[in-house]
MIMAR-678707 format. One record per atom (N, C-alpha, C, O): atom name; residue number from 0; x, y negated, z. Coordinates in steps of 0.001 Angstrom, whole numbers, padded with zeros to 6 digits. Example, Ala and Ser with C-alpha at 12.3 -4.5 7.8 and 13.67 -1.06 7.14 Angstrom:
BEGIN
- N,0,013190,005690,007800
- CA,0,012300,004500,007800
- C,0,013200,003300,007800
- O,0,014236,003319,008465
- N,1,012850,002250,007080
- CA,1,013670,001060,007140
- C,1,012900,-000030,007870
- O,1,013409,-001138,008039
This chain:
BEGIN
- N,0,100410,-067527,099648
- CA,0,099837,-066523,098778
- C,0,098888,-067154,097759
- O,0,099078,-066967,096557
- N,1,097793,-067955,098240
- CA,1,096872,-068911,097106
- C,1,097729,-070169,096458
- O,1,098233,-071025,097184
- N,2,097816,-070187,095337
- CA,2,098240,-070952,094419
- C,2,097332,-072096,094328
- O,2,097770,-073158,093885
- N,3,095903,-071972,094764
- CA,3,095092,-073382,094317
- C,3,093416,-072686,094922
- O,3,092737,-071661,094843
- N,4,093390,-074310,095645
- CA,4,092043,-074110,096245
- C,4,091107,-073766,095094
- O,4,089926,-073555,095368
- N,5,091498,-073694,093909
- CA,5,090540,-073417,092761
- C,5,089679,-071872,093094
- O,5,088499,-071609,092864
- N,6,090809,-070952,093748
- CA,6,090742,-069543,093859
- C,6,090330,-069259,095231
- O,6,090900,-068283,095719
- N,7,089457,-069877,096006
- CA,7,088613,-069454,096974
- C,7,087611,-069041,096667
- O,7,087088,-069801,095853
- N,8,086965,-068122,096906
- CA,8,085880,-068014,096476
- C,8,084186,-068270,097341
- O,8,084107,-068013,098542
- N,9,083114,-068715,096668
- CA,9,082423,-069164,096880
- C,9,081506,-068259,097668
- O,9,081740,-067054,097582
- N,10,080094,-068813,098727
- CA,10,079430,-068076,099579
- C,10,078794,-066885,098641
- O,10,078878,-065749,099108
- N,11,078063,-067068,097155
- CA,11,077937,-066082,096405
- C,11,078960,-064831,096311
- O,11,078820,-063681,096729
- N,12,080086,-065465,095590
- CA,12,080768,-064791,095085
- C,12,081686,-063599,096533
- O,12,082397,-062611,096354
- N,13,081273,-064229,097780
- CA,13,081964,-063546,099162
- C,13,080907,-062113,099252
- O,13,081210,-061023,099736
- N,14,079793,-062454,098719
- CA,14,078918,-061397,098937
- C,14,079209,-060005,098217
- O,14,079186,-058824,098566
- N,15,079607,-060981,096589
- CA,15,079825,-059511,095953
- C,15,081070,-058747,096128
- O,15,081219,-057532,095995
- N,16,081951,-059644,096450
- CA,16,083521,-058889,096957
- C,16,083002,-058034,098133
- O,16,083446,-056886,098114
- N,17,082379,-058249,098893
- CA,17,081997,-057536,100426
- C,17,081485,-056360,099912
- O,17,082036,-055261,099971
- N,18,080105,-056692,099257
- CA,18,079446,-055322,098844
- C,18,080091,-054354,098065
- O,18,079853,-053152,098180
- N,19,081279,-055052,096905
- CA,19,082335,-054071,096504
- C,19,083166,-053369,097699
- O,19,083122,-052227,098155
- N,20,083849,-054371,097989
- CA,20,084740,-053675,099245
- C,20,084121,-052712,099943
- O,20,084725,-051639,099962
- N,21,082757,-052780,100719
- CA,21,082143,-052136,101688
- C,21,081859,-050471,100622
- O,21,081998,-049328,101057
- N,22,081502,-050815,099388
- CA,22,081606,-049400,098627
- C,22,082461,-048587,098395
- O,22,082205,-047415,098117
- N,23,083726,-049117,098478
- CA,23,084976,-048014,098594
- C,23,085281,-047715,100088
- O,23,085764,-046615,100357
- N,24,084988,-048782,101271
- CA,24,085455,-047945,102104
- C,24,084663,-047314,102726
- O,24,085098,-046761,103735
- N,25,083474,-047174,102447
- CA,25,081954,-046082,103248
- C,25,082025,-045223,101960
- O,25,081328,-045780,101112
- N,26,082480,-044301,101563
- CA,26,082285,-043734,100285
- C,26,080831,-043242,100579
- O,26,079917,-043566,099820
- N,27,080605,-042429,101720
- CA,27,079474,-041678,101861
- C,27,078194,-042509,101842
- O,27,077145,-041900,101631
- N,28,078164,-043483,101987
- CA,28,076790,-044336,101302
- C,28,076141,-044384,100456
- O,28,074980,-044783,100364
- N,29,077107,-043806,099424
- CA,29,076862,-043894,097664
- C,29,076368,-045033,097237
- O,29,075211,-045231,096867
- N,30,077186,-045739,097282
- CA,30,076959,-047367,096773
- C,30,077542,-047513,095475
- O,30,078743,-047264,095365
- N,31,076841,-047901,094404
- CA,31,077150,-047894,092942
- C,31,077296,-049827,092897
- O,31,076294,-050369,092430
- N,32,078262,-050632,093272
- CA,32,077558,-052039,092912
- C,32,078322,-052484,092050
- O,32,079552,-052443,092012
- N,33,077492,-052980,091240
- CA,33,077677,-053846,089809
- C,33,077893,-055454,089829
- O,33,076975,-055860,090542
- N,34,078443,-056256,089518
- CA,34,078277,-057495,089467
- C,34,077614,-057629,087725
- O,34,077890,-057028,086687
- N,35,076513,-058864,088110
- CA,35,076083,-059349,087005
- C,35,076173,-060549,087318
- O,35,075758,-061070,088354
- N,36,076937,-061242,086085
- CA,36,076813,-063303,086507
- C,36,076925,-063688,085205
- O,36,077249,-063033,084214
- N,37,076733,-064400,085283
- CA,37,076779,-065549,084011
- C,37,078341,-065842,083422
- O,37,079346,-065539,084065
- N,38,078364,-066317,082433
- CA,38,079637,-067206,082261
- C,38,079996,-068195,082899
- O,38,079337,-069235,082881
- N,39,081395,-068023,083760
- CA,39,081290,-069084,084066
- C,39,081391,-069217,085683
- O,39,081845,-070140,086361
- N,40,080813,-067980,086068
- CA,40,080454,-067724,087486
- C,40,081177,-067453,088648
- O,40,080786,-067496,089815
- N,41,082838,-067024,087972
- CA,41,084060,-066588,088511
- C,41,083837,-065066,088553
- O,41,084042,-064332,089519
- N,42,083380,-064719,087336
- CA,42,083539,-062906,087836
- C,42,085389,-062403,088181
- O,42,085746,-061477,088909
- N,43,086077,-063134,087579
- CA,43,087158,-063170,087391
- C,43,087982,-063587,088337
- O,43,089191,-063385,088227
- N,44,087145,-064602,090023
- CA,44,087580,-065154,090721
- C,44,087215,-063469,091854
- O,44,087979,-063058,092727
- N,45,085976,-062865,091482
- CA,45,085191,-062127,092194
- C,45,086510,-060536,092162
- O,45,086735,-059862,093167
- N,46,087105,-060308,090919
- CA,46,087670,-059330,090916
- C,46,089094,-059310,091345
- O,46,089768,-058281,091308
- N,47,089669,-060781,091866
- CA,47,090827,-060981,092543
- C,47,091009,-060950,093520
- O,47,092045,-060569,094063
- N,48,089656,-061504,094205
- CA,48,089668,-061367,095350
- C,48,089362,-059762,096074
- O,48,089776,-059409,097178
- N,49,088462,-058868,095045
- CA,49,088403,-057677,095525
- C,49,089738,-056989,095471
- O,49,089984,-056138,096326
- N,50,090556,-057258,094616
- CA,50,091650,-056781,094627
- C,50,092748,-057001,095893
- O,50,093810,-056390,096011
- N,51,092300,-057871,096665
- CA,51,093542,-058762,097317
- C,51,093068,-057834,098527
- O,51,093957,-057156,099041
- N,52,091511,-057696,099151
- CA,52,090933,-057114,099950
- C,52,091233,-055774,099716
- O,52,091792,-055255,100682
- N,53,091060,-055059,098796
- CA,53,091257,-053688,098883
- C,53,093204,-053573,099436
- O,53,093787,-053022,100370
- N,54,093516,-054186,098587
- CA,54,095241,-054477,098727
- C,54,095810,-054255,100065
- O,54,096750,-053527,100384
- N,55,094975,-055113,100882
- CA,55,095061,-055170,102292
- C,55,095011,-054481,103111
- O,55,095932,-054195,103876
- N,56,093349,-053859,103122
- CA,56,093011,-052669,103545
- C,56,094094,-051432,103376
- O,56,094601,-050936,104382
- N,57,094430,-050948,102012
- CA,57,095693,-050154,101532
- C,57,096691,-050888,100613
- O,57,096313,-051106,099461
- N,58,097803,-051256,100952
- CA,58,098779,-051637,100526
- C,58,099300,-050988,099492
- O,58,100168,-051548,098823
- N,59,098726,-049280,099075
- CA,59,099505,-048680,098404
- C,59,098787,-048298,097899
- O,59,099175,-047379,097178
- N,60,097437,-048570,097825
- CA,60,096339,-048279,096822
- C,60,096811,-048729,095361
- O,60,097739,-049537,095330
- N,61,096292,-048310,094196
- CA,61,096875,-048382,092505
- C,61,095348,-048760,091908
- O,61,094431,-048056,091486
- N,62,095485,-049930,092044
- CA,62,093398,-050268,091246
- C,62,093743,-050445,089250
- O,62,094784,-050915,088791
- N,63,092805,-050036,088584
- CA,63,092787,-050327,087477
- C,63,091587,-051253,087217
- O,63,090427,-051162,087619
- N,64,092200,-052194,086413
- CA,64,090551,-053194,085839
- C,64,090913,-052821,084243
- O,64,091974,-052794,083619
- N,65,089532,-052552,083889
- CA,65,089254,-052150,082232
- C,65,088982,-053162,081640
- O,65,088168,-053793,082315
- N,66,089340,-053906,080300
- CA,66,088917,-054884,079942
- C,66,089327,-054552,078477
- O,66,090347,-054092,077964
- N,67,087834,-055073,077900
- CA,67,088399,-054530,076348
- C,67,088535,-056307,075483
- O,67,088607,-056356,074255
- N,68,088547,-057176,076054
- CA,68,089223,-058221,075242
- C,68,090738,-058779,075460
- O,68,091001,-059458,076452
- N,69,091556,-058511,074645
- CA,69,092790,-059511,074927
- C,69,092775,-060442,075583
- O,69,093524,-060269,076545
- N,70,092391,-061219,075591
- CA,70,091892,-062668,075839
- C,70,091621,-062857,077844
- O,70,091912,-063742,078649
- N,71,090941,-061518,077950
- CA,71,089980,-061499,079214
- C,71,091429,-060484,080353
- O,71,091624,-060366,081562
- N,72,092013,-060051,079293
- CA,72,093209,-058985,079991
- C,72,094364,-060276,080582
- O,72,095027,-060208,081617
- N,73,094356,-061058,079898
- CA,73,095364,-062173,080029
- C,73,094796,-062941,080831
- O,73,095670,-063375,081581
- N,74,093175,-063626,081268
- CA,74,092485,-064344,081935
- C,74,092855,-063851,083262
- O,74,093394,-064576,084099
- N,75,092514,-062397,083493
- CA,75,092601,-061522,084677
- C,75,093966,-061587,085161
- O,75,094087,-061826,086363
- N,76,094976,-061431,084501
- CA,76,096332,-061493,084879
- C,76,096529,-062344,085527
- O,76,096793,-062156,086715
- N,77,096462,-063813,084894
- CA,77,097140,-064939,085505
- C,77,096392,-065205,087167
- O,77,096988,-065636,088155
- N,78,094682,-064728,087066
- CA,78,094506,-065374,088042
- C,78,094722,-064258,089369
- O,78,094824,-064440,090582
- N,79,094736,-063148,088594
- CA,79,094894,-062054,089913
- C,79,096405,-062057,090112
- O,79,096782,-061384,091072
- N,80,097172,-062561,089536
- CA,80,098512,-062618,090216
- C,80,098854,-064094,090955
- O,80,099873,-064319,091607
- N,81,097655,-065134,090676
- CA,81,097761,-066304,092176
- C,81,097086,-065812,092910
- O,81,097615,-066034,093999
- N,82,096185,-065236,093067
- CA,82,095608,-064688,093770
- C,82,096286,-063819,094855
- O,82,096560,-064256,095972
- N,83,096538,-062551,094440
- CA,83,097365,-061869,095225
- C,83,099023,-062171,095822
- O,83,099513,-061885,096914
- N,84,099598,-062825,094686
- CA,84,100802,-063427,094529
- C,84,101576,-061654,094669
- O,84,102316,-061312,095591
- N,85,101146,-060759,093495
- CA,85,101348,-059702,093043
- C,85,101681,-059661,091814
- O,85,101038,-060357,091029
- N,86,103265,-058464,091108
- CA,86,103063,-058747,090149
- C,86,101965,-057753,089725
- O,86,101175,-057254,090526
- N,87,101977,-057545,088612
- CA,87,100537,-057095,087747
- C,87,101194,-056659,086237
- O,87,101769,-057315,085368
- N,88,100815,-055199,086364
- CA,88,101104,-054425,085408
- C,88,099901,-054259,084020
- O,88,098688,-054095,084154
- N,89,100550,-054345,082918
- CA,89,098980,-054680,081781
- C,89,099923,-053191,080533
- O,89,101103,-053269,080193
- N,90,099185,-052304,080219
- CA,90,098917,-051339,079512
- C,90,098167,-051617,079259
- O,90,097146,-051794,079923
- N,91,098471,-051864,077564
- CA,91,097547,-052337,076144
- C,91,097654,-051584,074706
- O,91,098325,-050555,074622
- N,92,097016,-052090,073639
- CA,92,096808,-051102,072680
- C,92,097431,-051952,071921
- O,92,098274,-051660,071073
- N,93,096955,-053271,072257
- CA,93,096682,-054313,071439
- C,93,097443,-055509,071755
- O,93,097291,-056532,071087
């Protein structure tokens, strides 16, 4: 399923996938969590892996990621499909 030890993700970055994950499946907590990182930081490593986890959890779950740069829609693609080793559907304007 992993294409490259590149796409493990780091003791940081395990935290924020968790605290995402843990917010969809306790809905009643009301957990709003945000990632803030730098450039650079793998937000991009952070949203594949939430994807792969939620995936798991429901197999038939339908996630959308919003991204308003070309550039960042195509970044997300490549790595969330080594990631998951899913294909990956992209509805664009642009």
């Amino acid at each position: 399923m992993i294409m490259s030890e590149q796409f493990y993700p780091r003791d940081y970055q395990e935290d924020s996938i968790n605290a995402i994950v843990n917010s969809v499946i306790n809905p009643n907590q009301h957990l709003n969590p945000v990632v803030s990182a730098p450039t650079g930081s793998g937000k991009t490593i952070i949203g594949g892996w939430t994807v792969a986890s939620l995936r798991s959890l429901n197999p038939d779950a339908r996630i959308l990621i919003v991204t308003h740069v070309k550039e960042l829609v195509e970044q997300n693609t490549r790595t969330m499909q080594k990631i998951t080793g899913e294909e990956i559907g992209i509805y664009s304007a642009g």
